[in-house]
N, C-alpha and C positions, 0 to 999 in steps of 0.2 A: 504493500500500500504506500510506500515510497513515493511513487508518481504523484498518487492523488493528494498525499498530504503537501505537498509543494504548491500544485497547482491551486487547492483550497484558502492558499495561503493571500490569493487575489477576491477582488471584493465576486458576492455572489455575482452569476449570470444577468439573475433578475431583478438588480438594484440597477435603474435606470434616472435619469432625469424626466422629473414630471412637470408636463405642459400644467396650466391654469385649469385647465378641465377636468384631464386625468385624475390629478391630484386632489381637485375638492370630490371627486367621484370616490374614489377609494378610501381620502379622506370618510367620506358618510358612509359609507359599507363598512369601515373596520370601527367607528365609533357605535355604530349600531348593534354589532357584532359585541360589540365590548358590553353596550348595556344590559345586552342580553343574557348576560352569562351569570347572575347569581339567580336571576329566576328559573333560569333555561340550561341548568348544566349539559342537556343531552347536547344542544347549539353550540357549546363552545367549543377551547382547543381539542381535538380529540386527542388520544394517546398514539404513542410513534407508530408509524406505517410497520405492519407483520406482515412474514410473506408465509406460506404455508409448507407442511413438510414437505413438498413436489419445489417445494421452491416459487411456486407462485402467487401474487399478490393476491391477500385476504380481499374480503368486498369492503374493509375500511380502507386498506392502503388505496384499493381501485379508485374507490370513491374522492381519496385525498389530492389521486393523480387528476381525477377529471374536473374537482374545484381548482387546483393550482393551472390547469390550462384553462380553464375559465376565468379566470380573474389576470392571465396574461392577453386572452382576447379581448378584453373590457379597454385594457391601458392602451391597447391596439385600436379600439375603436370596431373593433371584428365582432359586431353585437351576433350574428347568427351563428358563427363558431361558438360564440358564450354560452348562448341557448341551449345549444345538444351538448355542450360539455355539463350546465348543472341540472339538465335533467336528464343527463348519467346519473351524474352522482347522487340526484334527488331518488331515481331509480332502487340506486342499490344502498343505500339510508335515508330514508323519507324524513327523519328527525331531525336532518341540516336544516332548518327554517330557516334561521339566519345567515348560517355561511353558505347555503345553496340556493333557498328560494327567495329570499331577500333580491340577491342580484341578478336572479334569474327576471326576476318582475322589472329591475330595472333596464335590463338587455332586452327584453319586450318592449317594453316603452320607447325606448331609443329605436326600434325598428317602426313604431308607429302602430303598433298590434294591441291597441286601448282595453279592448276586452279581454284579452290573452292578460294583459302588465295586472288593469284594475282583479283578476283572477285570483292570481297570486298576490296581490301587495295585502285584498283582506283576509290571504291563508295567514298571513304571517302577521297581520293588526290579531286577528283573533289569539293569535298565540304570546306575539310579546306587547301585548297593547298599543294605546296611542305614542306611540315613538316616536317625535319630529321629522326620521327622516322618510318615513310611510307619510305620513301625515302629507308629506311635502308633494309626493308623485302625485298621492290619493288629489290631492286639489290643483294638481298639474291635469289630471285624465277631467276633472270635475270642469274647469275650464275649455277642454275642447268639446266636451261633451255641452254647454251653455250649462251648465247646474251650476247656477253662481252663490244660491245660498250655501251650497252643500262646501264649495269652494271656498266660504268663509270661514267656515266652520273650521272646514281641515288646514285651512292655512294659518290660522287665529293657534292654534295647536303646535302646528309648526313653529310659528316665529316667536316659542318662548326660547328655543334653543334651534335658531335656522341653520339647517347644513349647506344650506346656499346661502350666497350674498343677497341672492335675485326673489331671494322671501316674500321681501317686505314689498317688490314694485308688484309681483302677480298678488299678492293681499290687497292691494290698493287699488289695483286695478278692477279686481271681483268686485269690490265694495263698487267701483265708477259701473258698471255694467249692471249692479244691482238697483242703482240709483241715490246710493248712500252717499253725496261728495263730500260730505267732511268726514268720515271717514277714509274716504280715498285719496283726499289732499294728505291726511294725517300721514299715512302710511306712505303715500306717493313721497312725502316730503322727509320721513324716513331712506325712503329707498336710495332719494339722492346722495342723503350722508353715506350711504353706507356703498355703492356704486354711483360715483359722480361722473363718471365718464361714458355710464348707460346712456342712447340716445332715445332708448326709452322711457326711460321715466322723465322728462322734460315734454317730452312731445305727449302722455297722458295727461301731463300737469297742464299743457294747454288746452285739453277739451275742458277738464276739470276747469278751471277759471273761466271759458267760455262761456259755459251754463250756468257757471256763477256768476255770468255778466261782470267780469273782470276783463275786461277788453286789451286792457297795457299789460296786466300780467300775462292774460293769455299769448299774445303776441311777442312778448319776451321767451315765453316756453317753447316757442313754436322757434325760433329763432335759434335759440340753446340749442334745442333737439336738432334742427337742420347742420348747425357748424361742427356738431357732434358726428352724423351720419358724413360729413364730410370727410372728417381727421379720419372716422373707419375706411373708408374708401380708399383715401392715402394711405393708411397702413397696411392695406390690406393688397394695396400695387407694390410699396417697399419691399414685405415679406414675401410676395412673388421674384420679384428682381431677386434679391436677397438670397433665397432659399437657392436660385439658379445658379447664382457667384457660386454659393459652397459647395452645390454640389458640383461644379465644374472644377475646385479645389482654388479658386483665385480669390485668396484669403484678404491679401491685402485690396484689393478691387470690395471685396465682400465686406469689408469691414467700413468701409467708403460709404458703401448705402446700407445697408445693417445699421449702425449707429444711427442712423436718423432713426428708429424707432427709439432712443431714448430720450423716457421722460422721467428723470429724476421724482415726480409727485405721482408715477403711474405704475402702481407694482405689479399691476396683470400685463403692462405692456414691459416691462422690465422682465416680467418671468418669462415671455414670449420673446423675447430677446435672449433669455441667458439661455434656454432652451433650444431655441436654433443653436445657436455655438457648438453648444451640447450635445446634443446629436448629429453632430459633424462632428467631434473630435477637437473642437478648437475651446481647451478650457481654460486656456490663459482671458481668450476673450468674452467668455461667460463666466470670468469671476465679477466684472467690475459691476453688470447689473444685476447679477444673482444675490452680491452684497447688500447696493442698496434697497433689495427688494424685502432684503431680510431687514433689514433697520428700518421701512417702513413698517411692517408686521411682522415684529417680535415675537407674538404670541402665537403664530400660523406656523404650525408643524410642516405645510409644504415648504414655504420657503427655507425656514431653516435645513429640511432637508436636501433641496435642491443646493445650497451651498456650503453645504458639508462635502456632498458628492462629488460638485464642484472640487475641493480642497483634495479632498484623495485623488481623486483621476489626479491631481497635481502633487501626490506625495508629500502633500502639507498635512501631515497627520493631528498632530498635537491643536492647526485651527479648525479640520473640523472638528474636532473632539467638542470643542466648547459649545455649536447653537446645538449637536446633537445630546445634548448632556441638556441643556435647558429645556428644549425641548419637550424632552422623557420628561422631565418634572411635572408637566402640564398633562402629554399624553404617552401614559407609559402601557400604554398595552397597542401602540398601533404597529405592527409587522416591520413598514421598512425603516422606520428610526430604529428599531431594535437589531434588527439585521446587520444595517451599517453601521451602527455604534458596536455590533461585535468584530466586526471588518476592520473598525480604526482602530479600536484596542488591541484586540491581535497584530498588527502592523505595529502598534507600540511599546510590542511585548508585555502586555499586562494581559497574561493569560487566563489566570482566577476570573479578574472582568469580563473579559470576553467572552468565557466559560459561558456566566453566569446571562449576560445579555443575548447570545446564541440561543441560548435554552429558552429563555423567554420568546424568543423569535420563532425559535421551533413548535414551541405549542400555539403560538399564536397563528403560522403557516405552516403547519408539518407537510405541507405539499412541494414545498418549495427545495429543491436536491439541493443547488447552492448555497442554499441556509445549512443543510443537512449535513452536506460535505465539509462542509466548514467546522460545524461540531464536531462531528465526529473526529476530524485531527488536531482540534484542541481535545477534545477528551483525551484520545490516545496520550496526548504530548502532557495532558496533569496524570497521568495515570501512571505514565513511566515517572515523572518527576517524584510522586510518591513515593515510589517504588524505591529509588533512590535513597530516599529517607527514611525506609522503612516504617512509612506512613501507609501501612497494607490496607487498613479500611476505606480508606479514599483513595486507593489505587482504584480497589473492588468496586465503589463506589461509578468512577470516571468509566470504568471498562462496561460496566453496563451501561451505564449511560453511552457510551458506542456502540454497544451491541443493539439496543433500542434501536438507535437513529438508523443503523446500519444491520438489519438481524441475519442478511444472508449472507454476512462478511466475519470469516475465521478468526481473524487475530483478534479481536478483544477477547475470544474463549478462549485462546492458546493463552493471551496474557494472563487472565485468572487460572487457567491450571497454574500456570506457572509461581503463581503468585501464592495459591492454596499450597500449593508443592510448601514454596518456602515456609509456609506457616502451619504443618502439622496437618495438614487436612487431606490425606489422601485420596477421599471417597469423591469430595467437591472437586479435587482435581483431575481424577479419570473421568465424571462428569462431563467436564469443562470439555477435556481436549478429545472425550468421542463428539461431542459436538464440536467443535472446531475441525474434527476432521470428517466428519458427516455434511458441512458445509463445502469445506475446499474439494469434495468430489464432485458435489451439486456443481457447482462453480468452475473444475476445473483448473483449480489451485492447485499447487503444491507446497507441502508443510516449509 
């Protein structure tokens, strides 16, 4: 296992840069995921992937593999990939609610399949209640559907804790369509704080003030919202031009029109700037507004995480340590801060850490190999260090914790024979090493 413990030694496969979208999407799937789990034990991490005596994946690991390809098609934007992969897995565990039917309703929706998404989003209200980020679809379908009381109600729900920014302008706009306008000023005027650069909510605010026979304010909204849809149209030619430079590899040409998309006051257009870089390869150039997009929102798990990533692809380990460390304070149970923060810690040789934030990453995606692989050679590497010490109970400790992550792979059972060996245990270590060697013929090892 040589090989593989080197290679795990790079960040996982599926720690990527997230776009503005991506990121508040998975954002609200793994905080939902998270609420879920003191009422809904069967919902949460499951236990590490088993494969069977034949060597073949249980129907949980089946199950783990078809969530973990689903939730790579979602960041893809591949919503009908997503779809057959979580009802695989809802297939062969119907009790994933959360981690399968959750974002199966949301990969519905995105394809435009209202009766198929509204389906499932009330399988999963009925199970973990009024949950803001149900709440939020349920009054996204209730809107194209024209049910605008029904759309208050679930939006009203929503925006105690919005997974979206875009909450509070479809709240305000339900209310304008139900004929509520001070209600839907209130909120409309919300929405602006909270997306000022939406060219929608300026241009609602102008019918709103029309019908309120406000003539100068309406005419000022209408205005806003026009110079708004303007800037998107320009940015929306840059990032054409732009995207074409890089992939053509004429960086510094690219960098020439790329930088006009920066706006120092605009952190979705900053994130959509570091982001291009980023999935070209060019991370010197997606440091400077993945920065200031993280000093705009401190408190937003994506950005810190986008410029952590940033930091490593650049082998500045010790800066990203620090927003992914704050971060976790805030949200410690979301997958890829936990992932990468075991990725920077292992590159800074602080092994116990990394141990420890791995593990947590693992249960939180046990679908994820690159998470997997990565534990599995820090365990190895605290199990021998034990060993060392003749710290045998945390040897024993580490090497299961390998054997879990990794059950159809020999050497953590060769390590505890060996280990029992040295400690008097004869019986635990013939044990160990027929299975260690009942694996390596599965497999094709040799001792």
């Amino acid at each position: 296992m040589r090989g593989k413990a080197q290679t795990a030694k790079s960040i996982p496969p599926g720690i990527r840069i997230l776009n503005a979208r991506a990121s508040l999407l998975l954002l609200a799937l793994a905080v939902a995921i998270a609420a879920g789990k003191p009422a809904f034990p069967q919902t949460a991490a499951q236990p590490p992937a088993e494969v069977s005596a034949a060597g073949q994946p249980t129907t949980s690991a089946a199950a783990e593999a078809h969530l973990s390809r689903g939730y790579d098609a979602l960041k893809q934007d591949q919503y009908t990939v997503a779809v057959d992969e979580f009802r695989a897995a809802l297939g062969l565990d119907p009790t994933l609610v959360l981690r399968g039917r959750f974002p199966l309703a949301v990969a519905l929706f995105e394809m435009h399949k209202s009766e198929d998404a509204r389906r499932e989003l009330e399988a999963v209200r009925q199970a973990v209640g009024d949950h803001p980020n149900v709440m939020y679809y349920l009054g996204r379908l209730d809107l194209l559907d024209h049910k605008f009381s029904d759309a208050i109600r679930h939006f009203t729900k929503a925006v105690v804790k919005p997974p979206f920014s875009d909450t509070f302008y479809y709240l305000g706009y339900a209310y304008f369509r139900q004929g509520d306008l001070p209600a839907a000023e209130k909120w409309l005027k919300q929405a602006e704080v909270a997306t000022p650069h939406d060219s929608r909510v300026p241009y609602q605010l102008g019918f709103v003030y029309r019908q309120k026979g406000l003539k100068t304010e309406s005419d000022a909204a209408f205005a806003k919202a026009e110079q708004l849809r303007r800037r998107d149209a320009e940015e929306a030619r840059i990032q054409g031009e732009c995207v074409q430079k890089l992939d053509q590899g004429l960086r510094q040409e690219a960098h020439a029109v790329c930088d006009q998309l920066y706006d120092a006051s605009d952190g979705d257009r900053l994130t959509t700037l570091g982001t291009l870089y980023g999935q070209h390869g060019d991370y010197e150039a997606a440091l400077k507004p993945l920065r200031r997009a993280a000093e705009l929102s401190p408190q937003s798990p994506q950005t810190q995480f986008n410029l952590a990533l940033v930091y490593f692809q650049l082998n500045r380990f010790q800066e990203a340590r620090a927003p992914l460390h704050n971060a976790l304070q805030r949200w410690p149970d979301l997958f890829q801060l936990n992932a990468l923060y075991g990725s920077v810690l292992w590159k800074l040789g602080e092994e116990l850490p990394a141990y420890q934030a791995l593990r947590h990453a693992h249960e939180l995606g046990p679908g994820d190999s690159g998470t997997a692989d990565l534990l599995y050679s820090v365990s190895l590497g605290l199990a021998a260090n034990s060993q060392k010490l003749h710290h045998y109970s945390d040897a024993l400790q580490y090497c299961e914790q390998a054997a879990n992550v990794r059950p159809a792979e020999p050497e953590p059972h060769r390590r505890m024979a060996r280990i029992y060996a040295l400690t008097g245990r004869p019986a635990q270590a013939g044990a160990e090493q027929k299975q260690a060697d009942r694996l390596a013929q599965n497999a094709g090892h040799h001792p």
